[in-house]
C-alpha positions in Angstrom: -17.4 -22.3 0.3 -15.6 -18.9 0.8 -17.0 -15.9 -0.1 -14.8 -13.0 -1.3 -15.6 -9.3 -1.0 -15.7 -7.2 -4.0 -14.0 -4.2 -4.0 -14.6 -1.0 -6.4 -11.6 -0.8 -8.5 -9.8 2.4 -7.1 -9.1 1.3 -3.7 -5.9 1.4 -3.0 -4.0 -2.4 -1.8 -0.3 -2.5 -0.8 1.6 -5.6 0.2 5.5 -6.4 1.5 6.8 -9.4 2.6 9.9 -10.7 4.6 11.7 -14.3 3.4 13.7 -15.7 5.1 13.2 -15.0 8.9 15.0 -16.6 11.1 12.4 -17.4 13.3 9.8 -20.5 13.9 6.2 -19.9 11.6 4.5 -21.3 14.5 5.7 -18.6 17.2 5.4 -15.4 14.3 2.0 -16.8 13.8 1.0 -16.2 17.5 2.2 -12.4 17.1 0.3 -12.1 13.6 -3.3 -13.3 14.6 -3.4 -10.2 16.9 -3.3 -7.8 13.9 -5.8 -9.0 11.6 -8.2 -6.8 10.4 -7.1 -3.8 12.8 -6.3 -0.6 11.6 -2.2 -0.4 10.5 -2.0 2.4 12.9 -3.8 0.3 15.9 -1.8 -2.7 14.4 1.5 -0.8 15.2 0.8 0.3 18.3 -0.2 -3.5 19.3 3.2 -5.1 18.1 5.1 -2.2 19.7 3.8 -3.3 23.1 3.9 -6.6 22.3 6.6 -8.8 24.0 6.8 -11.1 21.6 10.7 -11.1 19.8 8.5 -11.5 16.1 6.8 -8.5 16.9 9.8 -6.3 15.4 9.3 -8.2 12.2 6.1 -8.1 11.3 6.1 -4.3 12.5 8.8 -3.8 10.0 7.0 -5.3 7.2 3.7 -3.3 8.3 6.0 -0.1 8.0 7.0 -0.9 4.3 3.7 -2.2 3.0 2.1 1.4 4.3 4.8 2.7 2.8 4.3 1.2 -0.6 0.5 1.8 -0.4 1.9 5.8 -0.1 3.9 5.6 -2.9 1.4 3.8 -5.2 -1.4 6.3 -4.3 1.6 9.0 -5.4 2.1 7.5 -8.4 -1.9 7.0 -9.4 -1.6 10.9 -8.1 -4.6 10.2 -5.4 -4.1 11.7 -2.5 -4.6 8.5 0.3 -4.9 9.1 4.0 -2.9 6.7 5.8 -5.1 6.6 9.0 -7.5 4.8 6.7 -5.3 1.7 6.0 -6.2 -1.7 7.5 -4.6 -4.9 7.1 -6.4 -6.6 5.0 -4.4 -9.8 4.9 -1.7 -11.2 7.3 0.0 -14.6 7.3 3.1 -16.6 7.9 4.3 -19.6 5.6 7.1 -21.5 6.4 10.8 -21.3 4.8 13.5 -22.7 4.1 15.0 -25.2 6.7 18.8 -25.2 7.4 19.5 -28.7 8.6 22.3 -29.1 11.4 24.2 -31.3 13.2 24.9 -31.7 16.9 27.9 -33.7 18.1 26.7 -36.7 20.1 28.6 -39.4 22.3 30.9 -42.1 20.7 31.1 -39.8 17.5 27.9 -40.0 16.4 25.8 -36.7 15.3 22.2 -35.9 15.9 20.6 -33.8 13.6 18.4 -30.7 14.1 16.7 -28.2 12.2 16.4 -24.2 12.7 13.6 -22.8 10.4 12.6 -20.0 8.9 9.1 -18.0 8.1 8.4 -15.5 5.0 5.8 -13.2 6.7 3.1 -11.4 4.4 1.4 -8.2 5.0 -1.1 -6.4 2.9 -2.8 -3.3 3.5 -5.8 -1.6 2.2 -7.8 1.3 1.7 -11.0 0.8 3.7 -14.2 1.1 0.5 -15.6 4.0 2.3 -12.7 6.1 2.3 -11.9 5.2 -1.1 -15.5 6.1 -2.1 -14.6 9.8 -0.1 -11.6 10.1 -1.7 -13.3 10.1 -5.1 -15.7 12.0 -4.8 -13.6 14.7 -3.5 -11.3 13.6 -6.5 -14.2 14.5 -9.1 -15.6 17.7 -6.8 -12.2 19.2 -7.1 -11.5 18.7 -10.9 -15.7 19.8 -11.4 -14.7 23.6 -9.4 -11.6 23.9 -11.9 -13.1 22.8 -14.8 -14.4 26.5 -15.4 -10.9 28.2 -14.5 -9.4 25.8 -17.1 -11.6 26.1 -20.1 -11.9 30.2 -19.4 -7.7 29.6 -19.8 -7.8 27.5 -22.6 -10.2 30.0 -24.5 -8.1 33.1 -23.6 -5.2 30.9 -25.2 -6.5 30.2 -27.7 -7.8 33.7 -28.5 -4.0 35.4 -28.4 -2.9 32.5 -30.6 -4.9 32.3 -33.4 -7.0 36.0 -33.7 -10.4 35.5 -35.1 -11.4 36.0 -39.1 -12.8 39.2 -39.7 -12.8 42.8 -38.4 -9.7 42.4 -36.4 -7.2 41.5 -39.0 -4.7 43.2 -40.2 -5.5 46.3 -42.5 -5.0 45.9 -46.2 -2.4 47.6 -48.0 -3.6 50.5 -50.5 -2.6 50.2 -54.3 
């Protein structure tokens, strides 16, 4: 039985994925079991030393799913700090396969197949940091609160002038 880990609502998850790659699942998995659960920044630095020809794919698919963790955290208008991303899940499922032929003696053919791999690649915002990055979040907008209702006051005060004494002087008959 698998047990899941719940997270709070406001951390921030991004994911990309690659179809199609021309490359064998089973040899892209070898390259992929080194990343999981590393920091993306730690994860990038792995695959770029990594000798491995799938390590320039999955590296490019880490790129865009920090990428579209950025501009999802732009778009909620939270500011995220990349250096707290992790992959939170990595895996490799296999493709399409093209089916070949290869000429063989007296005519005949023998057939072959090349395959492919769609790589997955998600990345998250570690709880903690999330948990930081609110409560900085709800700091800032307590410090402004003030300045904002002191504006909205003033505002409101040159817009509509208050009943009374300061009204306009009535004209004598």
């Amino acid at each position: 039985m698998a047990t899941s880990v719940v997270q709070p609502a406001s951390v921030i998850e991004a994911k990309a994925m690659a179809k199609h790659v021309r490359m064998s699942p089973q040899k892209i998995r070898l390259v992929i079991d080194l990343i999981r659960g590393h920091r993306a920044e730690d994860a990038l630095h792995i695959l770029e030393y990594t000798k491995k020809r799938a390590a320039k794919d999955i590296a490019k698919v880490l790129r865009s799913a920090i990428a579209n963790a950025e501009r999802k955290a732009e778009d909620a208008g939270a500011a995220l700090d990349v250096d707290e991303l992790f992959v939170s899940q990595c895996f490799v499922n296999e493709g399409s396969r093209w089916k070949r032929l290869r000429p063989a003696p007296m005519g005949r053919a023998f057939r072959y197949q090349r395959r492919t791999a769609h790589i997955f690649v998600a990345v998250a915002e570690h709880h903690v940091a999330a948990s930081e990055r609110e409560t900085a979040a709800k700091a800032s907008a307590a410090s402004e609160k003030g300045v904002r209702g002191a504006v909205k006051r003033a505002r409101k005060a040159l817009i509509n002038p208050p009943k009374g004494g300061a009204s306009k002087p009535k004209a004598k008959k």
